[in-house]
C-alpha positions, 0 to 999 in steps of 0.5 A, spaced: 473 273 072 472 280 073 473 282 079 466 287 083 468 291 088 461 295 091 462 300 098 455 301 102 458 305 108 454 306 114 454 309 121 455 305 127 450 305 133 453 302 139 457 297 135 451 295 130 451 296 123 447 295 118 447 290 112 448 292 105 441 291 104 441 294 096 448 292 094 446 285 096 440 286 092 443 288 086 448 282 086 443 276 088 439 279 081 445 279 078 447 272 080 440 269 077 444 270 070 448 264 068 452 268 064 454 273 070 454 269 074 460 265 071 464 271 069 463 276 075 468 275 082 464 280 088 468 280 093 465 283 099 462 290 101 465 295 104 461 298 110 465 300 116 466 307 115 473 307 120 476 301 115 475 307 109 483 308 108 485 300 109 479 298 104 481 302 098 488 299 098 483 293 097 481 295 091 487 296 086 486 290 081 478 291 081 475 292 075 468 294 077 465 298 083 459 299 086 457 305 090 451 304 094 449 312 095 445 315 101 445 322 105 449 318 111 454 316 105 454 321 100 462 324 102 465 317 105 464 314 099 465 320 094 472 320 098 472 312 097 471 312 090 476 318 088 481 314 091 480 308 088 481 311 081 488 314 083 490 307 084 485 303 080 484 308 074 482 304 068 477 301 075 469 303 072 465 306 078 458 306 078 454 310 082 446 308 085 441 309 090 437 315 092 443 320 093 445 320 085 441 326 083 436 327 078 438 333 076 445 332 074 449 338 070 455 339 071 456 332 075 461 329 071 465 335 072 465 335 079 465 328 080 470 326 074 472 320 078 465 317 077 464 313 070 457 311 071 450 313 074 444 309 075 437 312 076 431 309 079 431 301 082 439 299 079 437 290 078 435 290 071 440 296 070 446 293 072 444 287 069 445 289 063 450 294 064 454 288 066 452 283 059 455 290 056 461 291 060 462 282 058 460 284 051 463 290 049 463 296 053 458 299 049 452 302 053 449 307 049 442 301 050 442 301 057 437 304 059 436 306 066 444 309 066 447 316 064 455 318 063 459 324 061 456 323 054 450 321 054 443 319 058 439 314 056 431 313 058 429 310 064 428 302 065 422 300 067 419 298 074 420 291 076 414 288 077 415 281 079 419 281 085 419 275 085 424 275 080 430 277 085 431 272 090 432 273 097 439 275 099 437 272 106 434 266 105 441 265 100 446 266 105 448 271 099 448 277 106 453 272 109 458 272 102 457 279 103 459 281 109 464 277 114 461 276 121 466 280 126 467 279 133 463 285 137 460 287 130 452 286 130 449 286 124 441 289 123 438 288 118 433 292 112 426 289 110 422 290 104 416 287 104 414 291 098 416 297 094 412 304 093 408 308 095 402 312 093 403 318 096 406 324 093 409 329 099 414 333 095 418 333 101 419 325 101 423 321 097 422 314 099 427 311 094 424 314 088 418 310 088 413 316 092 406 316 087 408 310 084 404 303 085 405 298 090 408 291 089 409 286 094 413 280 095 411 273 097 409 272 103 411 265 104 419 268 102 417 273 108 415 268 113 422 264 111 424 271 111 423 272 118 424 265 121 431 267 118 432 273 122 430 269 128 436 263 126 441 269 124 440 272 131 439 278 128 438 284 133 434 289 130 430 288 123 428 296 120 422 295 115 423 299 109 416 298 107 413 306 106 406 305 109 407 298 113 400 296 116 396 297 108 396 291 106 392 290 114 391 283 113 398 281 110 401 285 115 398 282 121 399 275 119 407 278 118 406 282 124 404 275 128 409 270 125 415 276 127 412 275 134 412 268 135 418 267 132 421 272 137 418 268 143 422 262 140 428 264 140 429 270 143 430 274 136 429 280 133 429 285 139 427 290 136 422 290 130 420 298 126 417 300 121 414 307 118 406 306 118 401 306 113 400 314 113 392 313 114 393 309 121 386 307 123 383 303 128 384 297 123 391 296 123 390 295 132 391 287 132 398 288 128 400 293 134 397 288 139 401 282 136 408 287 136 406 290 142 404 282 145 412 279 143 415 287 146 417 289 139 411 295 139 414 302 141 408 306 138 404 308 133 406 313 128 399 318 126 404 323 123 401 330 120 407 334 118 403 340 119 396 342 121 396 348 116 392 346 111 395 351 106 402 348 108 399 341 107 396 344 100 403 345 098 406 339 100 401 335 096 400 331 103 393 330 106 391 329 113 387 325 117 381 329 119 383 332 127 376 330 130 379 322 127 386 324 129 383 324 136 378 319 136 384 315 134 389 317 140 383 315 144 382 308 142 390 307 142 390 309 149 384 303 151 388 299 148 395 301 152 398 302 145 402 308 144 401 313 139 405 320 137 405 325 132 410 327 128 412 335 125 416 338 120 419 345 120 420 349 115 415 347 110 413 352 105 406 355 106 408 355 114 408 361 118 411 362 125 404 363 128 400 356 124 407 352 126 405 354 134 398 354 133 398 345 130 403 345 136 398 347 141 392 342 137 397 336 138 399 338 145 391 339 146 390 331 145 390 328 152 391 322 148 397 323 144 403 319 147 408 323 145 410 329 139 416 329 134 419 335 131 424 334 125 427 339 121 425 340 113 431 336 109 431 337 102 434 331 099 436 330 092 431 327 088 425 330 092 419 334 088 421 339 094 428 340 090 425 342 084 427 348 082 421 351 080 418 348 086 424 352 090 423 358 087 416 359 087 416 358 094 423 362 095 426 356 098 433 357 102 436 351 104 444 351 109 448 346 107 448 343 115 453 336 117 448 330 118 444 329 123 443 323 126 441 322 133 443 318 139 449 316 134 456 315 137 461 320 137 466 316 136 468 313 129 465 318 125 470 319 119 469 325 115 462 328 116 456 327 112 451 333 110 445 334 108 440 341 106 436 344 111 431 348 110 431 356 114 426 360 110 422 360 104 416 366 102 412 364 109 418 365 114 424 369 115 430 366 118 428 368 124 422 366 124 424 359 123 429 360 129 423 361 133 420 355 131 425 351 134 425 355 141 417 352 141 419 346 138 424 345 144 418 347 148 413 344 147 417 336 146 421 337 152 415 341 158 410 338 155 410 332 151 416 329 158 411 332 163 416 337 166 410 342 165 404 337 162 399 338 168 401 345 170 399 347 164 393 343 165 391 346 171 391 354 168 387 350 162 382 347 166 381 353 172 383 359 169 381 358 162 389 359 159 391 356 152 396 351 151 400 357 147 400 363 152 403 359 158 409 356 153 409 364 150 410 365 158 415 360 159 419 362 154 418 370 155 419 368 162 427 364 160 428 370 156 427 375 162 429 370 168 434 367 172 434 358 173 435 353 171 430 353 165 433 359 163 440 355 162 438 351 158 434 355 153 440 359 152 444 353 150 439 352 145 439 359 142 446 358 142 445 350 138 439 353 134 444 359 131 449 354 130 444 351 126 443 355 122 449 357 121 451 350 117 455 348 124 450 341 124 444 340 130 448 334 133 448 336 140 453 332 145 454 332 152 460 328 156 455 326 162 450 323 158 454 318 154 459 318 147 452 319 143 449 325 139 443 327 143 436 330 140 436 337 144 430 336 147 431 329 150 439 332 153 435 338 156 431 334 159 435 328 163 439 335 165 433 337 168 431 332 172 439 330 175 437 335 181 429 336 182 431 341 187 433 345 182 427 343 177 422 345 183 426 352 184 425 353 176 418 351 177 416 355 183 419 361 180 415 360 173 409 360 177 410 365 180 411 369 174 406 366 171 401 368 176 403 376 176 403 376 169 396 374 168 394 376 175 392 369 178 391 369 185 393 361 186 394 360 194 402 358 195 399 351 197 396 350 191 402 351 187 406 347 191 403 341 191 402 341 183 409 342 182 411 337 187 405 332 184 409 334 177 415 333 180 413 326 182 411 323 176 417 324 172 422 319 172 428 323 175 434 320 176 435 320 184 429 316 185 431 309 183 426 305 189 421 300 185 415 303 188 415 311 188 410 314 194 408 320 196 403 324 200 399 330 197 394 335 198 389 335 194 386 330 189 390 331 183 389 325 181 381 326 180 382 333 178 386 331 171 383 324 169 376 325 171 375 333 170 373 333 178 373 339 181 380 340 184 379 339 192 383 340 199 384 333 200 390 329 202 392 324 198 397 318 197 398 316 191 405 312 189 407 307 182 412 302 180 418 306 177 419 306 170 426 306 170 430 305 176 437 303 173 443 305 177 448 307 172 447 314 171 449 313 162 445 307 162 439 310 166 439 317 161 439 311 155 434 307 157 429 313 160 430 318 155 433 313 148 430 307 149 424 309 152 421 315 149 417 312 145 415 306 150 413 312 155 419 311 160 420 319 163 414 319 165 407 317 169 400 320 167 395 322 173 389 316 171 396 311 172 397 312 179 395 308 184 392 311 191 393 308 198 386 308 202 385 313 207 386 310 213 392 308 211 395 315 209 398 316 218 403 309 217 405 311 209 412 315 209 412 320 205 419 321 200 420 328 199 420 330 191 
């Protein structure tokens, strides 16, 4: 028998980890052959990234191994495999997955310790690598592979899913791994591979601008039940546009709600949504939302510049759509936010902060993410012709994987990371990241969303010029605000400099934090403080642009912004407060804005005592559920004659 080894090394969320989804895949295909099956010993993968040193000890007398190659696995697993051949040196390592690059010269040379790669989807491939490896060695007809000496033609698609069987419904995952106490194994999901969008930034397992092809549905719905019978936690869908098949998916989103209800499992249930979400795809969110596996529904843009969306070969759902979107989610309670990237090429300074303020003007829109541009391996972006034309310029950046532990990590990942091309300077992109910042972490939590609104909706001042005037104001002003921004440059060139863009802070849990979200729980410990720095910016605000707003005004709205946080001092279930004016009114139905006391109060979103488990759950957990704040046409008001025996509670 030949012994198989294969390593698919993952990072560890609070004690879960992923199963080896594609090594698990490539070895129940590779069991369908009779002759393979009889022949081959897989032993079980490696997946725990702290276990590296003792697995390669395990790997003396393997014959074959297989290396599941990612962005998050790329140098543990080169550092794997180059060990296993000083010890193992007649082993055969094969290398697969979305990280072996394409463009491959000079590959052998820098990595003389791989003996093989595979490209594109390995099932068919490593098949007949291993018929050849029985036969003869001789794999100069293995379509699909490439060495040292040569490279051959790719294989063709799979077509037929069906012909690989589920690892899941086998009990294959459990050969794989072993269950270990304290270990909670998630699992990764295909329900169909492809994708028919071609956006050069994206390299969704080699198959972007390919067809799509679907799995059964009766594996699926056995599929599910298994999930739900394994207690496995959280299921990640792989699928790149989940809610396109609208009436599969809404079947598949039914029975993963029931089977939760049943028994409790899955917990979590996401996906990457179809590009083009419409109101169709309402009844899948419903059934996810109904069974409390919904987060959000993603109507991703990218970038609002339509030169910049040229570019990256993405099209967009038409705003005035986006919009009426938002709108329909909203009446049906279902979340929604919108994600950017900086450092597209085609983007400018100016286009980037002017799509900002377009989403931030959709009252509608939940929430907006902001990531940096990476370049992967395998992406169009990563062409040369492509990175020369657009005078691409990458920084070889540690990986960067929010809310991860700190602990346990091993050796460092790194990813590439776009800072400037023809459209933008260096310096430029930094800017980007201070309005990013901004924009996620003042408007899109609520630590500024109405105080902006009141300067729109009374003196006419964009969503751009107040966040120009925060962050002139953090350059040129003491406060709590201005210390945070000085942490962020401080990040930003770190950033920049190939120094990573995790951020870490002892008080807020072992885990990497998202910048925006770790100054945001930072703002919100001490609301004095926050009230300070919001009182001071409106003074500022007002001078600046020679408003004559009445201090009483002032401090009602940003006691009234204040109050519709979730803070950290606040942990009642009911939060209540006294308020001069109509505020709820003025921002959810346009009234005018009027001296009329008002007591308006709400069940707490998050009245956790812990303090680490009360960032978690506001900030990580519930971003996407809306958990840091409140909007205006939410609150509940008490009737006037009551308002003499309400209590009022400081903010």
């Amino acid at each position: 028998m030949v012994k198989v080894g294969s390593c698919q090394f993952n990072y560890s969320y609070r004690s879960r980890v992923f199963f080896p989804y594609s090594i698990a895949m490539l070895i129940g295909y590779i069991k369908t052959k009779k002759e393979l099956d009889q022949n081959l010993k897989f032993e079980r993968t490696f997946v725990l990234r702290e276990k590296v040193d003792d697995d390669i000890q395990k790997c003396k007398d393997l014959e074959i191994l297989l290396c599941s190659c990612y962005v998050w696995n790329w140098e543990i697993t080169n550092y794997f495999a180059k060990e296993v051949k000083k010890i193992n040196p007649n082993c055969l390592i094969v290398f697969g997955g979305p990280q072996v690059p394409n463009h491959s010269e000079g590959f052998f040379e820098e990595y003389p310790y791989v003996d093989i790669l595979v490209h594109g989807e390995g099932e068919y491939v490593l098949a007949n690598l291993f018929a050849a490896f029985l036969k003869n060695k001789n794999y100069s007809n293995v379509n699909g592979i490439e060495t040292k000496d040569f490279r051959n033609p790719p294989e063709p698609r799979i077509d037929n899913l069906e012909a690989i069987p589920s690892v899941y419904l086998t009990n294959l995952m459990w050969d794989v791994v072993e269950k270990i106490e304290g270990v909670h194994w998630l699992a990764s999901w295909e329900t169909n591979r492809g994708c028919p969008y071609a956006c050069t930034f994206c390299d969704w397992g080699s198959a972007t601008a390919t067809k799509m092809r679907k799995f059964s549905d009766e594996r699926l719905f056995k599929e599910i039940e298994w999930f739900a019978n394994n207690k496995i936690l959280f299921i990640y869908c792989c699928d790149a546009n989940f809610g396109i098949y609208q009436e599969r998916d809404l079947a598949l989103a039914t029975k993963i709600k029931e089977e939760s209800q049943r028994t409790n499992y899955p917990e979590q249930f996401r996906m990457a949504w179809a590009k083009f979400s419409s109101d169709k795809i309402i009844p899948i969110a419903k059934q996810l939302q109904d069974g409390g596996l919904l987060n959000a529904i993603t109507l991703a843009v990218q970038s609002l510049d339509e030169l910049t969306l040229d570019i990256i070969k993405r099209e967009n759902i038409k705003f005035d759509k986006f919009t009426e979107l938002t709108t329909i989610f909203r009446e049906h309670n279902i979340p929604t936010y919108s994600e950017i990237i900086m450092g597209l090429p085609g983007e400018t300074l100016e286009s980037f902060k002017n799509g900002l303020e377009t989403l931030a003007d959709d009252t509608k829109l939940d929430a907006i993410y902001i990531y940096n541009c990476g370049v992967l391996p395998n992406a169009p972006m990563n062409e040369p012709s492509y990175i020369a034309h657009h005078k691409i310029k990458t920084v070889r950046s540690p990986i960067y994987l929010a809310h991860s532990d700190v602990q346990n990590r091993q050796m460092p990942e790194y990813e590439y990371i776009t800072i400037s091309a023809a459209s933008f300077t260096e310096d430029e992109f930094k800017e980007m990241h201070y309005f990013a910042w901004l924009f996620q972490t003042f408007h899109s939590f609520g630590i500024f969303e109405c105080t902006s609104g009141f300067y729109k909706q009374t003196y006419g001042l964009s969503t751009l010029k107040f966040f120009e005037a925060l962050l002139d104001f953090c350059r040129t002003h003491q406060s709590i605000i201005s210390e945070e921004y000085e942490k962020v440059v401080q990040y930003t060139n770190d950033g920049c400099n190939g120094k990573g863009w995790d951020h870490y802070d002892s008080n807020l849990g072992e885990i990497f934090w998202p910048i925006e979200e770790a100054t945001w729980l930072r703002l919100v410990i001490d609301k004095k403080r926050l009230l300070e720095a919001i009182n001071s910016f409106l003074k500022y605000l007002e001078n600046r642009y020679g408003y004559n707003s009445s201090k009483k005004l002032l401090d009602d709205l940003a006691k009234f912004q204040i109050f519709l946080l979730s803070t950290r001092s606040d942990l009642d279930d009911i939060k209540s407060q006294n308020f001069e004016f109509n505020w709820k009114e003025y921002f959810s139905s346009n009234v005018k804005l009027k001296n009329i006391p008002k007591n308006y109060y709400y069940q707490n979103l998050v009245v956790e005592k812990d303090p680490v488990q009360w960032c978690w759950q506001t900030i990580w957990f519930g971003r996407l559920q809306k958990k840091y704040k409140l909007y205006p046409e939410e609150l509940h008001e008490k009737n006037p004659l009551e308002l003499p025996s309400i209590s009022s509670k400081s903010c």
